[in-house]
N, C-alpha and C positions, 0 to 999 in steps of 0.2 A: 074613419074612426079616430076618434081624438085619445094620443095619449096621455091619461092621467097623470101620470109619475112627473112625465117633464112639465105637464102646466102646473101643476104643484109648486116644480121647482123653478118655473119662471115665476110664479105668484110670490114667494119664499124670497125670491131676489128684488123681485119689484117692490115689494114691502123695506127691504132693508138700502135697498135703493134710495127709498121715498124719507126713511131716517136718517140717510147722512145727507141727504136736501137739508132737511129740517134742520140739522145739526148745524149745518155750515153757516159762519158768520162774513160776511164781505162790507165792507164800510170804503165808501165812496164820499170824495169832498166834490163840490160844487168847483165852476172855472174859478172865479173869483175868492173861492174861499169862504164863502156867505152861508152855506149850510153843510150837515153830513147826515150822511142814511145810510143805516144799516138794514141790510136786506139779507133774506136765509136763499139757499140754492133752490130753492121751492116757491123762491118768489115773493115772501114775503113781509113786508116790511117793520122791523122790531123797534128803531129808533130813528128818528130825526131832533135833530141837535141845530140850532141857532149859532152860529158860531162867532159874528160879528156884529155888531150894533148896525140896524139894519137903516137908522137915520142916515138919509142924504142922497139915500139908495131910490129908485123912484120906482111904483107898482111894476111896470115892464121890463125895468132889470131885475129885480125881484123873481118875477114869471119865468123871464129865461131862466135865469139862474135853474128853479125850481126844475124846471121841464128838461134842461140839459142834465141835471143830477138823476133827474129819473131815469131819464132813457141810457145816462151810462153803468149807473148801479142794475137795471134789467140786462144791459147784454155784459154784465160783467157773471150777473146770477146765471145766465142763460150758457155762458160758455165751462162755466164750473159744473153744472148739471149737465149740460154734452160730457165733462172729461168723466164727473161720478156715474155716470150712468154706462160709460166704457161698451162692454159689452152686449148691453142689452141692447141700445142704440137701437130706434125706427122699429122696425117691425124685426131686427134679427132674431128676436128674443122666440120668436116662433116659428121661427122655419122646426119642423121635426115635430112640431106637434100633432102630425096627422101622418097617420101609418098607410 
């Protein structure tokens, strides 16, 4: 039998969980300096900013650029959303929900 009371109040925590995600700003610069992205701990991304004259620069350093700034603004987003979500973490958040 499932208890109400506590999935209530995992729902209650996951909910305000899911707003200090949304809240959080992280801004990540590219190896070279060539772009910045700001992404929320939810993953999402609110700005990209050009930051250098992109002449001289060739489509493939360009891409890296791009793909490197991606993938370290996601596991920058990813380890902030591990530390806000603390507690609830994995499946902790339900151990007790069944009597």
């Amino acid at each position: 039998m499932l208890d109400l009371k506590k999935l209530l109040e995992l729902r209650k925590t996951m909910n305000e969980t899911k707003k200090r995600l949304d809240a959080m700003v992280i801004k990540e610069t590219s190896p070279k300096g060539l772009f910045e992205l700001t992404i929320s701990g939810s993953q999402k991304v609110s700005e990209v900013k050009i930051l250098k004259d992109l002449a001289g620069h060739s489509n493939e350093e360009i891409e890296k650029e791009i793909k490197e700034l991606m993938n370290k603004a996601t596991a920058s987003s990813q380890a902030a959303a591990m530390q806000a979500m603390g507690g609830i973490g994995a499946l902790g958040g339900l151990a007790g929900l069944t009597k």
